[in-house]
C-alpha positions in Angstrom: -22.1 46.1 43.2 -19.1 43.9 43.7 -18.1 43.2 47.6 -14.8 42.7 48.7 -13.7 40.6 51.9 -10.3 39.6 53.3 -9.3 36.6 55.6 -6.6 34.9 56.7 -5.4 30.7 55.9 -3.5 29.8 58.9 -1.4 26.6 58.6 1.2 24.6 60.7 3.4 21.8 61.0 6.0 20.4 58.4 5.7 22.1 54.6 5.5 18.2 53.8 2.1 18.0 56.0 0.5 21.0 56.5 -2.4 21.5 58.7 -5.2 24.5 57.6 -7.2 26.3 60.5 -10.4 26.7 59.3 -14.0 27.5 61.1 -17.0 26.5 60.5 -19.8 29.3 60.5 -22.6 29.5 62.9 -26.0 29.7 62.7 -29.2 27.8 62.1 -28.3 27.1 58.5 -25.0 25.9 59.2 -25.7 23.6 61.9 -25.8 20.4 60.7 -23.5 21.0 57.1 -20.1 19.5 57.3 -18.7 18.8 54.1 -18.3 22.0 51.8 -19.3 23.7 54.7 -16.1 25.2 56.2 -14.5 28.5 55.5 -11.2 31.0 56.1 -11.6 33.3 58.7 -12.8 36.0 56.8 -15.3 39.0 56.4 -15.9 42.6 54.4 -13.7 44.8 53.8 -15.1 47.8 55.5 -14.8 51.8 53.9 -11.2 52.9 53.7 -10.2 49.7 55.2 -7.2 47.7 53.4 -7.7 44.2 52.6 -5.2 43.0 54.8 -6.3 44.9 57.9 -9.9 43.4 57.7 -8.7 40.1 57.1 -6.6 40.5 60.4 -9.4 42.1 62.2 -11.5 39.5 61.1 -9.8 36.9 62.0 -10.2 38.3 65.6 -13.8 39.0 65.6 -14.2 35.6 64.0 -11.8 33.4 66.4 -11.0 35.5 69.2 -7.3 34.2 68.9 -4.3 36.8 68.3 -2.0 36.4 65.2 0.8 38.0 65.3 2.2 35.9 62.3 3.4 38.3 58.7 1.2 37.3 56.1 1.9 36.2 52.7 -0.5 37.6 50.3 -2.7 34.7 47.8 -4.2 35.2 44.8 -7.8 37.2 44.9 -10.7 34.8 44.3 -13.8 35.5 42.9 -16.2 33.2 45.3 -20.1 33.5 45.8 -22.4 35.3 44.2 -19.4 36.9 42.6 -17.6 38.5 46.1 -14.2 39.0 45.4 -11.9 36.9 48.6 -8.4 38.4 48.8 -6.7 35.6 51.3 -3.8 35.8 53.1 -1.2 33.0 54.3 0.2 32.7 57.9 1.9 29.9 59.4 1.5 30.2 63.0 0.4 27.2 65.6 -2.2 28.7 67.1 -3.5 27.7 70.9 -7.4 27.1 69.9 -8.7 26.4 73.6 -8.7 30.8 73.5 -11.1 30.2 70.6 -14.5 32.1 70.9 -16.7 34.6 68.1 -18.5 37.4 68.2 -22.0 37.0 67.2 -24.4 38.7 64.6 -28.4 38.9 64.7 -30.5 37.0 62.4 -34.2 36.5 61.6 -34.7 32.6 62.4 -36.9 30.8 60.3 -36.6 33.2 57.5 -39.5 36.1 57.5 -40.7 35.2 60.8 -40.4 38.0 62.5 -37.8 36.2 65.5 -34.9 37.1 66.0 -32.0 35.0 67.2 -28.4 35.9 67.8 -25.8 33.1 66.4 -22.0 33.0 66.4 -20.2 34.5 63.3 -18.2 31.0 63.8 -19.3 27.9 66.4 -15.8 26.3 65.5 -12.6 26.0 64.6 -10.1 23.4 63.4 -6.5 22.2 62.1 -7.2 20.1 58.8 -4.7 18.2 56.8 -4.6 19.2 53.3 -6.8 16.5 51.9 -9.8 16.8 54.8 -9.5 20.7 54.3 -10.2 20.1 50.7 -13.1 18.5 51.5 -14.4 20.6 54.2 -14.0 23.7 52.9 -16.6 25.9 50.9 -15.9 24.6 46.9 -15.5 28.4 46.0 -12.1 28.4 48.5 -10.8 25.2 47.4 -8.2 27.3 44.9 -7.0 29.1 48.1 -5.9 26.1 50.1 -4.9 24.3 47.0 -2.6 27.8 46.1 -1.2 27.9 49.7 -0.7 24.0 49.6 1.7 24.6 46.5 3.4 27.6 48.3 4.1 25.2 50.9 5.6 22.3 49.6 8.2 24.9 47.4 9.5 25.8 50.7 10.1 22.1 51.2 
């Protein structure tokens, strides 16, 4: 069965240097990754939800921060073990000392029998185009790079 989530590619600044909010997801596993590592605010689409309301309500649960920017729809990506991502594009400069996620539970080591509760998200950042292309999960890569193009046509 196919899932389907929805987030939300924040940028700022100029349309000749953009700057990408993305965060960086908690957890044990996550801890010490960096590189490739990085995300868009996103999450599932929940049962009679639309894709743009869960990737708004995700970006709240996620960051904590309001958006109250209109959002520009992306092209749908097919990412992970074949989710399908349908991303959004806002341009807002958001304040990211309000920054804070909700958590989830998880069984830490794997089939331990301990249970830990981590952060959806432990951070979040502005990136320049090029660091965000590095940072970011390879699989979103096409949704930076498609909002980096929508960008610069504004000029």
């Amino acid at each position: 069965m196919v899932q389907y989530s929805a987030g939300v590619l924040v940028w700022r600044g100029d349309p000749g240097a953009p700057q990408f909010l993305l965060a960086h997801p908690g957890g044990p596993f996550w801890r010490d990754r960096d590189v490739g590592a990085w995300s868009i605010p996103k999450g599932l689409v929940g049962p009679g939800e639309t894709a743009q309301a869960a990737a708004l309500r995700e970006f709240h649960e996620e960051t904590g921060l309001a958006l109250a920017a209109p959002l520009e729809a992306l092209t749908p990506r097919t990412a992970y073990r074949g989710k399908i991502v349908t991303p959004w594009l806002a341009h807002a400069d958001l304040d990211l000392a309000g920054f804070h996620s909700e958590s989830f539970r998880l069984e830490w080591p794997p089939r331990s029998g301990r249970w830990i509760n981590a952060p959806e998200v432990d951070a979040v950042a502005y990136f320049d185009l090029a660091t965000a292309l590095d940072k970011i999960l390879a699989g979103q890569r096409p949704i930076v790079a498609e909002a980096a193009d929508r960008i610069a046509a504004r000029g």
